[in-house]
Structures are given as structure tokens and as C-alpha cells.
C-alpha positions, 0 to 999 in steps of 0.5 A: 764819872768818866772824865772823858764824858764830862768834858765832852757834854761840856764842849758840846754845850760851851761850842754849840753856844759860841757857834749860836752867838757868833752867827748872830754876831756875825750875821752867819748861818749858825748851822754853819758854824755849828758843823766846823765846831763839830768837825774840829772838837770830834775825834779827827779834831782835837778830840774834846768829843770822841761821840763813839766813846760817849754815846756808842749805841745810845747815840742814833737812839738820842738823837731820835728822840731829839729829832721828835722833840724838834718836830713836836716844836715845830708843830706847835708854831703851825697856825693855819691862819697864817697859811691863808689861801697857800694850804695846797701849795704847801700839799703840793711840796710836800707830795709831789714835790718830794717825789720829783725830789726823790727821782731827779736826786736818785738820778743824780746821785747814780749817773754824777756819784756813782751810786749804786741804784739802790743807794741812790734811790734810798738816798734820794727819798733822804734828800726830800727832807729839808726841816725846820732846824735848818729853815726855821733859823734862815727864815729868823735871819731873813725876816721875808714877807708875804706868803713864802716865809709861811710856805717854806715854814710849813713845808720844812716841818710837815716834810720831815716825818714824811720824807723820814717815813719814805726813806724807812720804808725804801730802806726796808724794801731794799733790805727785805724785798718787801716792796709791796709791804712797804707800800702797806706801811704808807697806811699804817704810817698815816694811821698811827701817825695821826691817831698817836698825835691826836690822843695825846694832844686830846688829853693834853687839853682835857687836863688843862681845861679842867686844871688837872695840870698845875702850872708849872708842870705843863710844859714837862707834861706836854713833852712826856705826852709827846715822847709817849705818842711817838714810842706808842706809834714806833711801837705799832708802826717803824718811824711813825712817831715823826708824824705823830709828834708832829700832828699833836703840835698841829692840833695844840696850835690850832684848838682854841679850849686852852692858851699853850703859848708858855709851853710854845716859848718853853720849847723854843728854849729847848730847840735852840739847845737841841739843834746846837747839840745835834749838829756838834755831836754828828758833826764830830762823828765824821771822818776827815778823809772820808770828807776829803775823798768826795770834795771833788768836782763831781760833788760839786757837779751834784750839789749844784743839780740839786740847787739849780735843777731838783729844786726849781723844778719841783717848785715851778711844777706845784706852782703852776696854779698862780697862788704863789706870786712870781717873787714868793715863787722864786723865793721858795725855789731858792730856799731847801737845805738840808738839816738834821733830820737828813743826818739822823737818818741817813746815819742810821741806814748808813749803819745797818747798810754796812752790816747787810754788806752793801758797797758804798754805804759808807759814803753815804753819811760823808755825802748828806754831811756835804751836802747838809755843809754846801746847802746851808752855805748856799742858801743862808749865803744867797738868802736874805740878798735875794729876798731883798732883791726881790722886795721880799725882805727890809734891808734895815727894820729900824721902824717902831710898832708904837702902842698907844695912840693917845696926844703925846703917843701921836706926837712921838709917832709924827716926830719918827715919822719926820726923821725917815722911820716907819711907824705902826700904831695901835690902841683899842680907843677907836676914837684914838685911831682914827685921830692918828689916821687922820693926822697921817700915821699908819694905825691899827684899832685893836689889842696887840696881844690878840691873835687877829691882831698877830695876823693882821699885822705885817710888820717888815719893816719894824724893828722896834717898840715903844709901849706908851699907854698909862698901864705899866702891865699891859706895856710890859705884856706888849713888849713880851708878845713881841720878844721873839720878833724884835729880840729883847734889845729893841723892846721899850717902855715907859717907866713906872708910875710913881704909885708903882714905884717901891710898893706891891704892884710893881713888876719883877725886872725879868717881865718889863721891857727896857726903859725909854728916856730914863726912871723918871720918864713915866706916863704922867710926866710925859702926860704933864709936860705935853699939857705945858706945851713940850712938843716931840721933834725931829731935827738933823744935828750939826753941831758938836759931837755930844749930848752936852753940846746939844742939851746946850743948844735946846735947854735943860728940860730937853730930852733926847730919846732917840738918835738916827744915823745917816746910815738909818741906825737906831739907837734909843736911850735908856738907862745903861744906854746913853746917847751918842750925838754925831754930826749928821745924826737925826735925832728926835727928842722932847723939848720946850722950843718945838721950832728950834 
């Protein structure tokens, strides 16, 4: 095997991870990082991924279909509950919308560049496509309220397939001619788009339904099915695989006859590796000096047209009707980058351009990969401190979502609720929540891992959980719900009953949250010291710096379990994760003498 290639892969995984994980460490656009990497290791780098000698003509076709396996995922997260009232804003974006995208950025790009017209036409109806891999992660990061984040959601996956169908069909009638079969193939696109999407997912549920699929092999058949509703409807239709992939996500999450949320989490997984692999691999397919030649004030001049101008415009004009309230409004207004769909296409055309002869075309891919660079900066930059300015979005989420509702659960509730946290508590005992109710506590009556409960529940200023119930399953079934929300680190719940601990029924490691207090911290000792008149409190510190200092002040059978910095920190103790006592912190504990 080619050395070369092996090394390559291996960069393109090993830099993709690190951009990943520093974003997250640095609270940075990892898309960002994901494109410098590239940059660095491809051919005008270092050279750890020379792409023409590792793909050559396999490259556009990859990542095809990897463009098709992101919007399959994306589709799959589209509840149309979660849109409520705003369906027509999202149709107006996605129409309208990309229209007056498509002219004021082919404007732009003839009159500010120097394209050609039919250069800046083609790469107008490009520049329509924003896309979840791009708004999906920003959204993660931000966490924004309201309908907005639903909106902008929406719009970043249905606009893919649409703005990438509208760019083939410009292309074919600036190559061919052909404008009026173009038009026809609008048509065919919505035809064998839906019909290619619907079949596949139709059948898909017909198999899980009548158990035809073992388990372990629903995942891998629902992305064959996928890739083979897209082949299918290229094969009828150029790039109407894009919409089908996409509307055969569409209908698996909106059909109620089986439960797809191990194929929904299985894709996640495998977004995460696509998007880092698409954006090193492209990235490191650009040229420096093409780069260099168009870093001017002129791009500069451009890109801010299509952040101040193109894209408030088009917003301001499919809002007009008052469904989007004025902050969610300019939210979405300040909220359009471009992602790897853009790149993917405009790659493509790039290269059949040149082979027609068309001048200029070879500043086409330099200008979408600066303009991909300049919008993800811009708006993953000025996002989340516009968000918050707006009230859109919680400068810190240190809250709790505490299920369980019963004496002790209420207790520790109240105790968080004295140091300055917010709190959410659920249970099904109506009894349970209206005694939290009434005592002040914010609650909820119902199962927290319905689906009418995930659409009731707005959770912005939550950032962690305690499951406290008696059942160590249905608090390791909680905790897992809300992984993708709160992240692994802030899940919490109490440890095994002794009747679970060392014998058949206790749950493998990889399915429980971490533990709250420590091991022997389990519901019935809770349940047993709460009887004998331990009390949860919330008390600011100023003694000595130590959990020693403060377990000398409140006895030996006091626990402290949580500890809130000045600054509104949280940390909760856990084994692997002891306490840190300052001067100033807040801390809420269990302990014999309440009125210490």
C-alpha cells in the first residue's frame, strides 16, 4: 500500500480530531480550525495530504456522497413540532429567500469581483446554500432560545439540496444553452426528489415494524437505503439525490410506527467524522497563491455585502408578516455561513468550467473557500455575544434539570435554588409536583423521556442533571436523553442501591451517568438520612480553603456535593472529581445541623 495514502488518511483524521477538540476547548468555530489545518497539511503545507494523489477522480464523487450522508442526517433531526407557527418563515427563506440571494450576490460578484456575468450568476445561486455543517455546530455552541434556532436549523438543511439543484441547473444552462430544459428540470428535481426519499423511507419502516431488521443492522440498512434513494434519483434526475436523502430524513422523523432514535445517535457519530474529514480534505486542495491574489479590499468589500446587505435583506423581506419577533429576527439576519456543500459544488463546476474554457473559473473555488473562511469567522465570532445581547441565548447554563420530585429531591432543589441556580424539576407523581409547585420550585408533571415532554421543556439556562428517583434504570435512561444537550460531564446520578450492587441487574458503566457524592451516596441512604432530620443547605464559605477545613466546621456526617464559584462555576463532586473549597464559594451540601 501507497505510504503516501496511508499517512494522508491518517493526518486527515488525527488534524480533524484536534481542530474538533480545540474548538471545544477554545470555544472557537471548529470549522475554523478545520480549514487552517487543511491549508497547512495539503500540498502548499506541509504536504501530509497531497488530495490529487490520494483521490484524483474519486475525490468530487467522495465527497458527493458525503455531502448526501450529512443531509440524510440532518433530515433526521427535522421534527416539525419543534417549528410551531414558523413553517412559512422557513418556506419563505428557503424560496424567496434564496432567490434574492441568488441576485444581489450575482450582483456583487460581477460589479465588486469582476466576474463575468455568467460566472456571477452560477456563483450566486451557490451562494443560496448555507447548510447544517456549518449552522448546526454554531447553533451547538450558541444554544439560542426561541424559535430562531429552530429556523435557522431548518433552513440550513432544506436549503442544501435546493440551493445545489439550482446551481446544476444554472450550470447546465450556461454550458448547454438549454435554459428552458433547465427550467424543466426543477420538475423532475421535486419528483424524483420526493419519490426517491419517500420509497426508501416507506420501506425502511415497513422492515422495522414487522422486525425484518435485527437490530444491529439498523443503522447500516438505513444509510444503504439512503445512498440508494440518492443513486436512484441522480440516475433519473442530475443532483436530485440531495433532496432525496434529505426528504427520506424528513419522513423517518416525522412517522410515529417505529422509534429511529439509535439510528439518529449512530449518525450523529458519523457527522462529526464527515464534516472533519470534508473540510481538511478540500481545504488542502487550495492554492496559496490563488488565495493570496484575492485577499484584497475588494473581497473584503464583497464579503461584507453579503453579511450586511444580501443577507438582512432577504430576512427582513420573509419576515414581513410578524411571525419571528423582532430579536429572533435579527438573529437569523446575523446568522448565514457557508459550509461544505458550497465547496463540494462549486468544485465541481470549477472543473468542468475550465475544460469548457470559461475565463475566470479558476477563481471560483479560491473565492467560495474565502468566503466559507470570512463567514464562519464572522458569524461563529459575533454569534453567541449577539445572541446574548439580544436575551436569545444564557451567558452561563449552570442550572440543574432535577428529576425526581419527591421530600429529599425538593429538598436538594430548594438548597440550589438558595445559592443563585436555576432549577427544573420533573416527576410523573402529580401529587409530587404540585407539592414542588407550591413550595416555589419551577416543575414539570410528566416523563422526561416523552417526546411532549422534549417539546415542552425549554431548558436555557440548564446546564446540568441530577437523576434522583429510586430507579437506577429509569435515572441512567434520563441522564442518556440528555446527553447530546448537556454533554456527558454535567449528567449526574445517584449511585446503585446495594440490591444492584455486584449481582445481575446492575447496569454496564457505558449506560450510567457519572455518580453524584460518591458510592455509597444511593437513594435509600439519602431516603434514611433525610428521615433522621439531614437537611440540604446553601451557605457561602469563608473559612479555610479545603474540604477538611469545612467538614471540621459541619461535622463528619456532612456531605458537600455541590460547590458554586463567585463567578457562577459549577462543579459537582463525584468520584474521580473531588471538591475544591475557596473562600467565597457557595456550597450546597447534606448535614445534620441545617442552621449552621
Amino acid at each position: 500500500m501507497d505510504d503516501t495514502f496511508v499517512v494522508g488518511i491518517v493526518s486527515v483524521a488525527v488534524l480533524g480530531g484536534s481542530a474538533q477538540w480545540l474548538g471545544w476547548r477554545l470555544k472557537l468555530p471548529s470549522i475554523l480550525l478545520l480549514l487552517i489545518f487543511g491549508m497547512l497539511a495539503g500540498p502548499d503545507g506541509v504536504g501530509l495530504i497531497p488530495t490529487e494523489a490520494m483521490f484524483g477522480d474519486l475525490l468530487l464523487p467522495l465527497v458527493a456522497i458525503a455531502v448526501a450522508i450529512l443531509l440524510f442526517e440532518g433530515g433526521l433531526t427535522l421534527h416539525l413540532p419543534e417549528l410551531g407557527d414558523q413553517l412559512r418563515v422557513v418556506g419563505r427563506l428557503v424560496t424567496l429567500g434564496a432567490a434574492i440571494t441568488w441576485g444581489f450576490s450575482a450582483l456583487a460578484a460581477h460589479y465588486v469581483l469582476g466576474l463575468s456575468w455568467p460566472l456571477a450568476i452560477l456563483i450566486g445561486s451557490i451562494l443560496t446554500v448555507t447548510g447544517p455543517t456549518v449552522v448546526i455546530p454554531l447553533l451547538r455552541q450558541i444554544r439560542p432560545t426561541g424559535p430562531g434556532g429552530a429556523v435557522l436549523k431548518w433552513e440550513g438543511i432544506l436549503i442544501d439540496p435546493i440551493g445545489a439543484v439550482l446551481a446544476v441547473l444554472v450550470f447546465e444552462a450556461l454550458v448547454d444553452g438549454a435554459v428552458a430544459s433547465a427550467f424543466g428540470g426543477i420538475g423532475k428535481t421535486l419528483v424524483f426528489g420526493s419519490l426517491f426519499g419517500l420509497l426508501p423511507a416507506f420501506l425502511l419502516v415497513i422492515c422495522l415494524e414487522r422486525y425484518w431488521i435485527p437490530d444491529h443492522l439498523h443503522s447500516a440498512s438505513a444509510l444503504a437505503l439512503a445512498l440508494l434513494g440518492y443513486a436512484l434519483a441522480n440516475g433519473f434526475q442530475h443532483e436530485s439525490g440531495l433532496l432525496a436523502v434529505t426528504v427520506m430524513g424528513v419522513a423517518l422523523a416525522n412517522q410515529d410506527r417505529v422509534d429511529i432514535t439509535h439510528i439518529t445517535e449512530f449518525k450523529e457519530n458519523l457527522q462529526i467524522l464527515i464534516i472533519s474529514a470534508l473540510f481538511v480534505v478540500l481545504a488542502a486542495g487550495v492554492e496559496w497563491s490563488a488565495l493570496a491574489e484575492l485577499i484584497n479590499l475588494r473581497f473584503a468589500l464583497f464579503l461584507a455585502i453579503l453579511v450586511l446587505l444580501v443577507r438582512p435583506l432577504a430576512v427582513s423581506l420573509c419576515t414581513l408578516d410578524g411571525r419571528l419577533k423582532g430579536s429572533d429576527r435579527l438573529f437569523v439576519a446575523a446568522m448565514a455561513p457557508r459550509g461544505v456543500v458550497a465547496a463540494a459544488v462549486t468544485a465541481v463546476f470549477a472543473l468542468r468550467l475550465e475544460e469548457e474554457g470559461f475565463a475566470g473559473a479558476e477563481q471560483l473555488v479560491p473565492i467560495m473557500f474565502l468566503v466559507i473562511a470570512g463567514s464562519v469567522a464572522i458569524y461563529g465570532l459575533i454569534g453567541r455575544p449577539l445572541a446574548l445581547r439580544l436575551g436569545l441565548a444564557e451567558r452561563n447554563p449552570n442550572g440543574f434539570l432535577i428529576i425526581g420530585a419527591h421530600p429529599f429531591a425538593r429538598g436538594l432543589a430548594k438548597a440550589l435554588q438558595g445559592a443563585g441556580l436555576p432549577i427544573f424539576v420533573v416527576d410523573t407523581n402529580p401529587g409530587l409536583v404540585r407539592l414542588a409547585s407550591e413550595g416555589g420550585l419551577p416543575a414539570y408533571h410528566g416523563s422526561v423521556l416523552s417526546d411532549q415532554a422534549s417539546q415542552d421543556l425549554d431548558l436555557p439556562v440548564i446546564g446540568n442533571l441530577l437523576a434522583l428517583t429510586a430507579n437506577d434504570e429509569v435515572n441512567a435512561l434520563s441522564a442518556r436523553h440528555y446527553l447530546h444537550l448537556f454533554g456527558r460531564q454535567n449528567l449526574f446520578q445517584l449511585a446503585p442501591g446495594r440490591g444492584l450492587q455486584g449481582d445481575s441487574s446492575k447496569l454496564a458503566p457505558g449506560l450510567r451517568a457519572r455518580v453524584l457524592g460518591s458510592a455509597s451516596l444511593t437513594y435509600e441512604e439519602l431516603q434514611r438520612r433525610y428521615a433522621s432530620g439531614h437537611r440540604f443547605i446553601s451557605e457561602r464559605w469563608t473559612g479555610e480553603v479545603g474540604v477538611g477545613a469545612w467538614a471540621r466546621e459541619h461535622g463528619e456526617e456532612a456531605i458537600p456535593l455541590i460547590v458554586v464559584r463567585p463567578s457562577g462555576a459549577v462543579t459537582v463532586g463525584s468520584p474521580g472529581q473531588a471538591l475544591d473549597i475557596r473562600a467565597g464559594d457557595t456550597v450546597v451540601a447534606m448535614t445534620a445541623k441545617p442552621d449552621s
